[in-house]
N, C-alpha and C positions, 0 to 999 in steps of 0.2 A: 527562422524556423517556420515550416510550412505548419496552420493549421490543417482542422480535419474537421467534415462535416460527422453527425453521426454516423452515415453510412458507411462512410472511408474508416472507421473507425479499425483498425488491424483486430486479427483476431489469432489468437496462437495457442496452439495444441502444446501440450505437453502428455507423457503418457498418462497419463490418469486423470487429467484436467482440460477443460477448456476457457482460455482466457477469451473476454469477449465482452461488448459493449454493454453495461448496465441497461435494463429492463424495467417498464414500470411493473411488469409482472414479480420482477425477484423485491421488490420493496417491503413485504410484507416478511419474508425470511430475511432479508436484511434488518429491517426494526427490530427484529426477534434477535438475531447475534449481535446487535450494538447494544439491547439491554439485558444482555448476559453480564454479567460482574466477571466472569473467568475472562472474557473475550476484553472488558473495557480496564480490569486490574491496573496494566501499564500503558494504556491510550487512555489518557483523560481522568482515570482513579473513579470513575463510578459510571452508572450502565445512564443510557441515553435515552431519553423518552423515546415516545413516536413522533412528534412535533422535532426535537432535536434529530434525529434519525431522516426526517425529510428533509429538513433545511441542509442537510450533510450533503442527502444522496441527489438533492439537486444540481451539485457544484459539479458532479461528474462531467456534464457533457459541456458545460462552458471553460473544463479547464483543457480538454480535446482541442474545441472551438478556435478559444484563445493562445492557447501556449504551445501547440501541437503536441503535447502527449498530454498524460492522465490515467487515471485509474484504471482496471476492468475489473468487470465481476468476473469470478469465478466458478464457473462451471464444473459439478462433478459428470464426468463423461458417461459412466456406469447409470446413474437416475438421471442426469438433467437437471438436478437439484443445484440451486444458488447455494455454495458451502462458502462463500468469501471473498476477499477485493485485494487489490495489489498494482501496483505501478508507480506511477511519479508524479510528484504535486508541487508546487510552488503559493506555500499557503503565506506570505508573507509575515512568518511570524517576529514578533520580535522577543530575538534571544542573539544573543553576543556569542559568537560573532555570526555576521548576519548571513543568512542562508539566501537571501534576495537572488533571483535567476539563476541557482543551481538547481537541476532537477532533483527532488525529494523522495527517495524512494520509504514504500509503507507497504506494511499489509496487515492483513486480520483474518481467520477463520474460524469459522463454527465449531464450536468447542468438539463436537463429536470426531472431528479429524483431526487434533490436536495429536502429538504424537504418531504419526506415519506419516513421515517426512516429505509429506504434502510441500509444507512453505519451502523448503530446499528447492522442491523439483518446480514450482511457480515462480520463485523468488529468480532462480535460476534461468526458465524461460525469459523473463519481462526485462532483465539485466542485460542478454544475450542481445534483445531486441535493440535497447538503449545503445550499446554499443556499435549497434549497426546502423541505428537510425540517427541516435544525435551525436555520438564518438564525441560525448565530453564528460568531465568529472561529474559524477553522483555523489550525492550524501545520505546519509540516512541518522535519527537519531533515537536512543535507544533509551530506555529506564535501563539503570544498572542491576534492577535487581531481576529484568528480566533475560534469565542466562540461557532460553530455548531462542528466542530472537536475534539475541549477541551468535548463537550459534551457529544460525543462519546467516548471518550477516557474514562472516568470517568463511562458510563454506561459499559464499557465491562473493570473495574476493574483499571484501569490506574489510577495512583497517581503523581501528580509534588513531583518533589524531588531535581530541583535545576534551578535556570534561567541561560542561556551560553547568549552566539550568535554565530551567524553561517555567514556568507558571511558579514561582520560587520549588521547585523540586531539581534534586539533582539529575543529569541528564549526558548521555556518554555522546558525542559524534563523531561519525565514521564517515569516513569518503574511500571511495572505488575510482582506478583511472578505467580505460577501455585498455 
């Protein structure tokens, strides 16, 4: 897998959004939606400092770097405004069965877009991409009690295919072929 410098970093439109290489400029509305409690409920079960929120948003450009893909921010097209992040990570966790060198798909957005089908229509870009650029199985995993997520997951192709846990919480996994 080819890395990517920052600048090589893809960037993709969607109609209402713009995917696109994290910003030290969006870090500060980044801090602000990772210590939302609505945003971190089923990522992590509680909101993230600012200190945790950097350590986070620095991993962005070394998993580009490294792995050839990674996250983007997301851009709302209308203000320019940082609304949220989504792509693929290989965060080597350890949960059974192990996820080690599958792409990891994720996302998160700022509460105020929550419900207009924003994550569909991103989730759905960055998927498209995946399939064209690395055309191999994705994963993704889910809280069970998050059923806007699961729903999204299932509209851009995701299938459960076995319950783990993860931090001892229960935890659903899904994988996608191309």
């Amino acid at each position: 897998m080819t890395a990517f410098s920052l600048a090589d970093i893809p960037v993709i439109e969607t109609e209402r959004t713009i995917l696109r290489p994290h910003r030290l400029t969006d870090f500060d509305a980044y801090a602000e939606m990772w210590a939302d409690p609505d945003v971190t409920r089923f990522i992590g079960g509680k909101p993230r400092s600012r200190e945790e929120s950097w350590q986070r948003f620095l991993r962005h450009p070394g998993l580009w770097s490294f792995i050839g893909y990674g996250f983007w921010a997301i851009e709302d097209k209308a203000t320019g405004r940082f609304i949220g992040e989504g792509g693929f990570h290989d965060l080597k966790r350890q949960i059974v069965p192990s996820l080690e060198g599958i792409p990891e798909a994720g996302w998160a957005l700022a509460p105020e877009t929550h419900g207009k089908g924003l994550a569909t229509e991103i989730v759905g870009a960055f998927v498209a991409w995946a399939d064209r650029r690395l055309g191999a199985r994705t994963v993704c995993i889910i809280d069970p009690g998050n059923g806007a997520s699961l729903r999204v997951a299932a509209k851009n192709g995701y299938r459960e295919v076995g319950r783990t846990t993860y931090h001892d919480a229960p935890t659903i996994l899904l994988e996608r072929c191309p």
